[in-house]
C-alpha positions as CSV (number, residue, x, y, z in Angstrom):
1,X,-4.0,-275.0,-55.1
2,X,-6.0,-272.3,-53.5
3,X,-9.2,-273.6,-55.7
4,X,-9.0,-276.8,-54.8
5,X,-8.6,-275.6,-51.1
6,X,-11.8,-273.3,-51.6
7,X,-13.8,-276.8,-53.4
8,X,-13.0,-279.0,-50.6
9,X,-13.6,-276.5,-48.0
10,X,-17.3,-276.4,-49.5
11,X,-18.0,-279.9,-49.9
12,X,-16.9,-280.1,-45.9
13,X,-19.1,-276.7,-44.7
14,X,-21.9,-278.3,-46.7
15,X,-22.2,-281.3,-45.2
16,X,-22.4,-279.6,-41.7
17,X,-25.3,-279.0,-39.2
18,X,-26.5,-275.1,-39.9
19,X,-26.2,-273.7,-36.2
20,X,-27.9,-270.7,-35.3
21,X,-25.5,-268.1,-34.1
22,X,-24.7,-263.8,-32.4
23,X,-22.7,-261.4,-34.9
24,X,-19.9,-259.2,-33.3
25,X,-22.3,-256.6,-33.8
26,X,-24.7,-258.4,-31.4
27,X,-27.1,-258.5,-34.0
28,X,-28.8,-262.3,-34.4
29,X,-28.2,-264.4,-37.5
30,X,-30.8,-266.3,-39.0
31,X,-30.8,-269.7,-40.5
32,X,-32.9,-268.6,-43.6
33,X,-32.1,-267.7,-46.5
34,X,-31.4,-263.4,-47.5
35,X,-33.7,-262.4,-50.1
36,X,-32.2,-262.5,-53.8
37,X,-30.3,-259.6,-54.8
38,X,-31.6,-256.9,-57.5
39,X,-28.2,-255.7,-59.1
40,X,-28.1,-255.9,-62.7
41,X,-24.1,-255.6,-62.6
42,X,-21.3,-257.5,-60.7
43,X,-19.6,-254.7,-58.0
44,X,-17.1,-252.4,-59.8
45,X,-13.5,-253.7,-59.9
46,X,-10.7,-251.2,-58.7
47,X,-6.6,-251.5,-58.4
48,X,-4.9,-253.6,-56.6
49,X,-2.7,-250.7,-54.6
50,X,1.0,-252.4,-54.2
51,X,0.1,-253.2,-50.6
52,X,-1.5,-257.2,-50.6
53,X,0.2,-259.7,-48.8
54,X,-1.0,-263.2,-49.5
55,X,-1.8,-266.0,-46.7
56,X,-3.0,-263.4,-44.3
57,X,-4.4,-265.2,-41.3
58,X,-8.2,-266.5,-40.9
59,X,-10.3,-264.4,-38.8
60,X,-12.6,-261.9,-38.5
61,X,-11.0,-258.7,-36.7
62,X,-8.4,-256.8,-38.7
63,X,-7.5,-254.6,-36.1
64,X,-4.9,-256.2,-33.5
65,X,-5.2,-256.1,-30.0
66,X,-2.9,-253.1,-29.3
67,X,-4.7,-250.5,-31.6
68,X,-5.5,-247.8,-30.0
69,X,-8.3,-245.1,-29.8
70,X,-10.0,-244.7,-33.7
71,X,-13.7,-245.4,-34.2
72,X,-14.5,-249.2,-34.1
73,X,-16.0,-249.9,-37.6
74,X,-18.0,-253.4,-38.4
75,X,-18.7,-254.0,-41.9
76,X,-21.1,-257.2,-42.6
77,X,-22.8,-258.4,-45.9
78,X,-23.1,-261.2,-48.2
79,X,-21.7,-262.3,-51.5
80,X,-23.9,-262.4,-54.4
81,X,-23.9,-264.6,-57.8
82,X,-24.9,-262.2,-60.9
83,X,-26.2,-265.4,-62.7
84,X,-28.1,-266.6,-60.3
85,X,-29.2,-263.4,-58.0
86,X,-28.2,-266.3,-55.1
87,X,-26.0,-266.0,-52.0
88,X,-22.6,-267.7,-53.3
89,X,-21.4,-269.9,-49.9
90,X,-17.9,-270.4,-48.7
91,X,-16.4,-267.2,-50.9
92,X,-12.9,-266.6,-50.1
93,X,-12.7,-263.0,-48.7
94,X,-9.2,-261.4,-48.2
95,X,-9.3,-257.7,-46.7
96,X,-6.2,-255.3,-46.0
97,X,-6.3,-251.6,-45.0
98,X,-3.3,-249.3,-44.0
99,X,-2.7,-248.6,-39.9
100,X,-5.2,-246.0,-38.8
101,X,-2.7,-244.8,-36.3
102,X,0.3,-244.2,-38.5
103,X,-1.2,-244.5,-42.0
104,X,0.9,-246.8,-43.3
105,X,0.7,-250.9,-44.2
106,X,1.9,-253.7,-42.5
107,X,4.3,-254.6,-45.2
108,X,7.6,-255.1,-46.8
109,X,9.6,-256.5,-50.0
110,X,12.9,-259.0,-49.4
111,X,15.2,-256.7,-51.4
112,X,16.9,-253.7,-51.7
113,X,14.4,-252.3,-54.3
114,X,10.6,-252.3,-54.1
115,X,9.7,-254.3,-57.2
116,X,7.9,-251.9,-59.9
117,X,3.8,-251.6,-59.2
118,X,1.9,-254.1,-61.5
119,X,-2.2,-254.4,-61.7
120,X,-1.7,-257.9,-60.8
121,X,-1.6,-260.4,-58.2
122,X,1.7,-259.3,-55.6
123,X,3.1,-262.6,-54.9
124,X,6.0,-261.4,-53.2
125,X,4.9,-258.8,-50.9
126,X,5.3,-259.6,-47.1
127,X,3.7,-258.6,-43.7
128,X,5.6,-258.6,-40.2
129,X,2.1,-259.1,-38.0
130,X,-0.3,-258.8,-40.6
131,X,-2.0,-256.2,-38.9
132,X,-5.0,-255.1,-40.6
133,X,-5.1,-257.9,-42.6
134,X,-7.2,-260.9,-42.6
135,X,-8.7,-263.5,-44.6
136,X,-12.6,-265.0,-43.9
137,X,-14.8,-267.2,-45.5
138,X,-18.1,-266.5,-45.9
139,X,-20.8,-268.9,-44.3
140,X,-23.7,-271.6,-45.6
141,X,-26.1,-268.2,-46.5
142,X,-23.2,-266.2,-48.1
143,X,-22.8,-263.4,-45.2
144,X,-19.1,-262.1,-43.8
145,X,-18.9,-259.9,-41.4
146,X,-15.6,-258.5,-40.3
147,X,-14.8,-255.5,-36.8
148,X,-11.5,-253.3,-37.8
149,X,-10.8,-249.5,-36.7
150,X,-12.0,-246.9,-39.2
151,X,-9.0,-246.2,-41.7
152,X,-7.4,-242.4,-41.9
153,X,-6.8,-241.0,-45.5
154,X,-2.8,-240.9,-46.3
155,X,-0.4,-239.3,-49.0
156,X,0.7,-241.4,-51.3
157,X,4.2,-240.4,-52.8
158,X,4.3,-242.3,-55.3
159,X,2.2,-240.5,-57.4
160,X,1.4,-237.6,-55.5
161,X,-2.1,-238.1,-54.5
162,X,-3.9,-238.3,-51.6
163,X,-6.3,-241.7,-50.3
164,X,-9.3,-241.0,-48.8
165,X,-10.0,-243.8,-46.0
166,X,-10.6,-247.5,-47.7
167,X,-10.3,-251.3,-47.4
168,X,-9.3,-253.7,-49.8
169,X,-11.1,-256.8,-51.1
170,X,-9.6,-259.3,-52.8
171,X,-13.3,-261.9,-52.9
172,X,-12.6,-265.6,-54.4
173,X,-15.0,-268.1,-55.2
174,X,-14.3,-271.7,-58.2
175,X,-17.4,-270.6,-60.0
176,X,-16.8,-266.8,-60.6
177,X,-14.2,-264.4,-61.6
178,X,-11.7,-263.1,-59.1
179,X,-12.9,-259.6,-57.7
180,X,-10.7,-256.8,-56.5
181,X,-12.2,-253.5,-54.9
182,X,-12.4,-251.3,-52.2
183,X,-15.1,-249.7,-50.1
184,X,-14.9,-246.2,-49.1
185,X,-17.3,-244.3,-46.4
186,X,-19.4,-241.4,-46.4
187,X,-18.3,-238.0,-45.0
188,X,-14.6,-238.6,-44.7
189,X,-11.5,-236.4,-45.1
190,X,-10.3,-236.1,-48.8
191,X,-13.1,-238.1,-50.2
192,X,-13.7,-235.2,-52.6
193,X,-9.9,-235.7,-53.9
194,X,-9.4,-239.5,-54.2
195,X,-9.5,-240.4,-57.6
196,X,-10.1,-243.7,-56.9
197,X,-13.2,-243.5,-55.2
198,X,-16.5,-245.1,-56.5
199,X,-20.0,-244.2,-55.4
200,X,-21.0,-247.5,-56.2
201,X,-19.1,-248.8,-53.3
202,X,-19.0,-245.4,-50.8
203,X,-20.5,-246.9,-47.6
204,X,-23.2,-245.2,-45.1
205,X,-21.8,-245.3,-41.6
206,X,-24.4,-246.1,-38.6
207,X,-23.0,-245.1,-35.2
208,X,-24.2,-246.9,-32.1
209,X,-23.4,-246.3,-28.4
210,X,-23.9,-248.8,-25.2
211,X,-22.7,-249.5,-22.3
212,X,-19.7,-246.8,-22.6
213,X,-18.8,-248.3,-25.6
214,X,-19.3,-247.0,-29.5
215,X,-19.0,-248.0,-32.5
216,X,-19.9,-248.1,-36.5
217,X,-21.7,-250.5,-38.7
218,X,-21.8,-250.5,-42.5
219,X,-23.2,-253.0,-45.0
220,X,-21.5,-254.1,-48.1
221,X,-23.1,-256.9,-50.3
222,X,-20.9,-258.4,-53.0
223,X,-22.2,-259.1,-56.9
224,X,-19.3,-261.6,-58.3
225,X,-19.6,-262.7,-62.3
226,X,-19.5,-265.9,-63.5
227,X,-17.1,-267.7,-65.1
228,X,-17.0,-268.0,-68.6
229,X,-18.8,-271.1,-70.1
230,X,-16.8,-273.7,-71.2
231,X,-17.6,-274.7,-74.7
């Protein structure tokens, strides 16, 4: 099962040397510890959209190769415990957002008919190249970091609304409930009419330029609950 995949792959990740390593960003990472957190809540849950595609691929670019023009966006954080204020090591992060370029997801059903939207798990949902989808684990201090293109906002027929630009999280871990939400960013087009938007998890957008090249960072930490206690 996926758990016991997530249990083994921390028994092996904690048995190996910490190395000293460069983020995509460039920025350095740093063997120690982050500082606890200070939330007093886990992070907000929101829907599940009818778009996830399990098994997506493990890696840390969501964008493909071939995308084209859009604003480079990295986001980078770490995954928090509530119980403990602790990083939580070797979370399971899976991420999907819709194609900047034509504002649609890399996805389809076997099927005639789309199955009816559920707030649950899609187990049957499929991807042709699972663009702008990945899956990453995060490392011996908790931290992810992932590079994609900044998403566009889209109409959604199905109900008539509009999505602002977002990115699913789907975060995974044996000791604490499943988490599903989404982060949104400052400033962007129909922000002010997505319903599903949550300030909580509305993200501040640094832009950096060098060497003819430019880009965004944002920082999104994580608070996942426990589990209940088993009596």
């Amino acid at each position: 099962s996926e758990l016991a995949f997530l249990r083994r792959m921390e028994g092996i990740n904690q048995a190996t040397t910490q190395l000293q390593a460069v983020s995509i960003s460039g920025t350095p990472r740093r063997d120690s510890p982050p500082p606890q957190t200070a939330a007093v809540a886990p992070t907000p849950t929101q829907v599940w959209g009818p778009f996830y595609v399990l098994h997506a691929p493990f890696r840390t670019k969501l964008s493909p190769v071939y995308a084209q023009g859009g604003t480079s966006v990295i986001v980078s954080g770490h995954v928090y415990g509530l119980d403990t204020k602790q990083v939580v090591p070797f979370a399971v992060i899976d991420l999907w957002q819709a194609d900047p370029e034509c504002d649609e997801y890399d996805y389809y059903e076997d099927g005639p008919e789309k199955r009816p939207y559920k707030e649950e798990l899609n187990t049957v949902g499929k991807a042709k190249q699972y663009a702008y989808r990945a899956r990453m684990m995060t490392d011996e201090h908790g931290r992810y970091e992932f590079e994609s293109k900044l998403p566009a906002p889209y109409f959604d027929p199905d109900d008539g609304t509009w999505r602002c630009p977002h990115i699913h999280y789907f975060v995974q871990h044996p000791n604490y409930k499943q988490l599903v939400t989404q982060i949104y960013f400052e400033g962007q087009e129909k922000n002010e009419i997505d319903r599903h938007i949550r300030r909580e998890t509305t993200l501040v957008l640094e832009k950096h330029d060098r060497n003819g090249a430019s880009w965004a960072t944002a920082t999104f930490d994580v608070v996942l609950e426990p589990l209940p206690v088993q009596p």
